[in-house]
Phi, psi and omega in degrees: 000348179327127180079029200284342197199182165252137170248139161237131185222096185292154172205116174200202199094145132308309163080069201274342175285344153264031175292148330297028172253346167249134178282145181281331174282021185173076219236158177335330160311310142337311183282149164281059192266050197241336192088005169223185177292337250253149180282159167322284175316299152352286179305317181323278195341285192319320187275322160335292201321316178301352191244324187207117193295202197270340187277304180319334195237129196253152170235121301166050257208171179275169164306275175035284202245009197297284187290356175262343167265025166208031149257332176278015220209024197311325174319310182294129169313115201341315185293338184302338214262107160271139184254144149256169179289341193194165191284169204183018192019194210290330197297318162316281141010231149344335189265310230251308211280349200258314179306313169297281199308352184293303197296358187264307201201108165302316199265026187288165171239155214233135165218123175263114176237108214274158203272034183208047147265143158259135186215133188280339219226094209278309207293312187311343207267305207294325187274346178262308171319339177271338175313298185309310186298317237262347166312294158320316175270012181258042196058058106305128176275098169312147180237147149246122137279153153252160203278134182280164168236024154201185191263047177323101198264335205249028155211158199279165203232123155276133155275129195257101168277213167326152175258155173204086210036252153310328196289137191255124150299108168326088202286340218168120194247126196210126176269169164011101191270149145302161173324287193320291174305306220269319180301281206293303181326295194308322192281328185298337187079006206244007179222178181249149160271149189279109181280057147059014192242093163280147159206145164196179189260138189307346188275289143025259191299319173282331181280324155292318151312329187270331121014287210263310154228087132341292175328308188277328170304344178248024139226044129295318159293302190309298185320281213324317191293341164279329188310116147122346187256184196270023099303354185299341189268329189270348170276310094051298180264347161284322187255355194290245184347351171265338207292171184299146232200094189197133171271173189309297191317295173328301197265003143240322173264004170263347151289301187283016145300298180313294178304336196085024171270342198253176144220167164200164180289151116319171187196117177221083182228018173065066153276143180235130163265122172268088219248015173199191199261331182272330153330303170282355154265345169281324184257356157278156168324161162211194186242189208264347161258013161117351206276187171222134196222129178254166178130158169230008170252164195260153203255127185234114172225117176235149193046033199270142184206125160071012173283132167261113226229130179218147206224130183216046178218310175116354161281164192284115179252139157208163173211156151238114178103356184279153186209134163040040157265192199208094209229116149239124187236128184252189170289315194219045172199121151279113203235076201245145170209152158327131186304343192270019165224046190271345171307338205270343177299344186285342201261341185304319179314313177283320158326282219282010202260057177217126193329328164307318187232348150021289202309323199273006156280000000 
């Protein structure tokens, strides 16, 4: 399948639901949440290489993280890892890395894969992504969907049209629904949640951006066209910061959803978005009572069940008698909760986001 695409894959966010172990200087992505050593981004990569070599795959990344995505990454060429100065969310992202590759290879076909998924299954993820380029090359801005298996409010939803062969058209593109809707979706049979995975051919994908928001494709353009010459830093620092601060879904696909622009595979390879602590205990190795224990420090767990336990300091976490908690320990934050509340983790962050603890996000 080799060379089938250009991979892009941003990656920034914090990953606040998986606070104190992921961090803003050292965020999920980053991490060996895989159940082998290899970090999220690693694996991304790694499942990728059959579709798009290393020359081929662009990274997106904050100044931040710049240097830690190209110690993990040695293969990719320098020029690969783009850095922005400051966030500008996926559509910038993602808008800018389609602009470069138009210009490397107008007819290229594109594919955005965000770096903090788990995928059970890489040849089942490889054979709907080659569904998807070929889908792409017949002008469709490609989807990979999934069958939700609950009434998930924190991801977006396809409405499933016409069949065309593997291919589904997309009647309705809805980002993140209230409970109720999101209830009624599931039950209806009729839409997949959107796994965050695009492919379209870059000519495409660009014409719609100026379709939609002008603005930001032409100062997306202005980046791309300066990109490798002795303006680029200084174009960069001038237009970067005006662009519209919008994801993808929003400022493109659910207007060419609307046009009849978008479609997607189905996708059934035991995708995870990994966005909390009690996930990752549904989805790591676990021992024969259920518990999970990350980490590289060492752990004592007795009459313990369904626990989830990350030992990051190298002191000894231990518990007795605990059931479906949730224990995180770094060098200078300890964290612990019910699993059925590891979403809640979001809000200690937002507490500590005050000129005293600042430091520990």
């Amino acid at each position: 399948m080799g060379a089938m695409l250009y991979a892009v894959i941003p990656a920034g966010g914090s990953g606040t639901r998986l606070w104190p172990l992921s961090r803003a200087g050292h965020p999920k992505f980053l991490h060996p949440l895989t159940g082998t050593p290899a970090s999220l981004l690693q694996a991304t990569v790694d499942r990728l290489a059959p579709l798009a070599g290393a020359d081929r795959t662009y990274v997106v990344t904050g100044a931040a993280h710049a240097a830690a995505v190209a110690r993990q990454l040695p293969a990719l060429p320098e020029g690969n890892v783009v850095v922005e100065p400051s966030p500008r969310d996926s559509c910038a992202a993602i808008g800018l890395a389609a602009a470069l590759i138009a210009r490397r290879d107008p007819d290229a076909v594109m594919g955005a894969f965000a770096a903090d998924h788990l995928i059970a299954d890489p040849a089942a993820f490889q054979a709907v992504i080659g569904q998807a380029v070929e889908g792409a090359r017949a002008g469709h801005l490609m989807t990979v969907g999934i069958t939700p298996t609950r009434a998930e409010t924190g991801y977006g939803y396809l409405q499933l049209g016409a069949a065309q062969g593997p291919v589904r058209r997309v009647a309705e593109f809805r980002e993140k629904p209230d409970a109720a809707t999101a209830q009624r979706y599931v039950r209806s049979g009729d839409y997949l949640w959107n796994a965050s995975m695009f492919v379209w051919q870059v000519r495409t994908f660009l014409a719609e951006l100026a379709r939609q928001c002008p603005d930001l494709h032409a100062g997306l353009s202005r980046i791309a066209d300066a990109w490798g010459g002795p303006e680029q830093d200084a174009v960069m620092g001038a237009v970067w910061p005006t662009l519209r601060r919008i994801s993808v879904d929003y400022a493109v696909m659910e207007g060419a959803a609307a046009a009849g622009l978008v479609a997607t595979v189905p996708g059934d390879f035991g995708w995870n978005d990994v966005g909390d602590f009690h996930t990752l205990g549904d989805v790591l190795p676990a021992d024969a009572a259920g518990n999970v224990v990350l980490g590289d420090g060492p752990t004592l767990l007795e009459d313990c069940a369904g626990t989830v336990v990350v030992a990051g300091s190298g002191r000894l976490v231990s518990a007795v008698g605990v059931r479906d908690l949730v224990v995180v320990e770094t060098a200078d934050a300890v964290m612990v909760c019910p699993r059925d509340r590891a979403q809640d983790v979001k809000r200690l962050v937002t507490a500590l986001d005050g000129p005293d603890t600042r430091a520990l996000l």
